[in-house]
Phi, psi and omega in degrees: 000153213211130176282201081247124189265133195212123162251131189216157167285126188301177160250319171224188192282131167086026196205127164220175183208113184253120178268169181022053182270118199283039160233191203263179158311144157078347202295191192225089168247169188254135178246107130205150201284134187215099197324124139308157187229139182312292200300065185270164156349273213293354156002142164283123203265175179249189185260337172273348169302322159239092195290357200250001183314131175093333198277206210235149177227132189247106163277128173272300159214084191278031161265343184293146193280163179288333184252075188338138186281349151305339199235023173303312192250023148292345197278321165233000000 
């Protein structure tokens, strides 16, 4: 299934009119309708919702095993 996105203003209650909508005559689409909202998902979060946004992250070696291979058979 293939989207298309359209935004319109009702006119009267219940009643829009979506022009130069990109399928033929006769085709079979599916509508459906969803109110905008001020707020959406995709919003600008605030600092306190993320506190660590910005600060700086250092891997010292983040390839090194966590566990040195001397202490492999403290392990089991």
């Amino acid at each position: 299934m293939n989207a298309y996105k359209v935004e319109a203003t009702l006119t009267q209650d219940g009643t829009f009119v979506l022009e130069g909508l990109p399928f033929r005559s006769g085709e079979d689409v599916e509508i459906i309708v969803l109110q905008k909202t001020h707020e959406s998902w995709h919003s600008k979060k605030t600092d306190e919702e993320y506190p660590l946004q910005g600060t700086v992250i250092r891997y010292e070696d983040p390839f090194e095993p966590a566990v040195s291979p001397a202490e492999w058979d403290a392990l089991q």
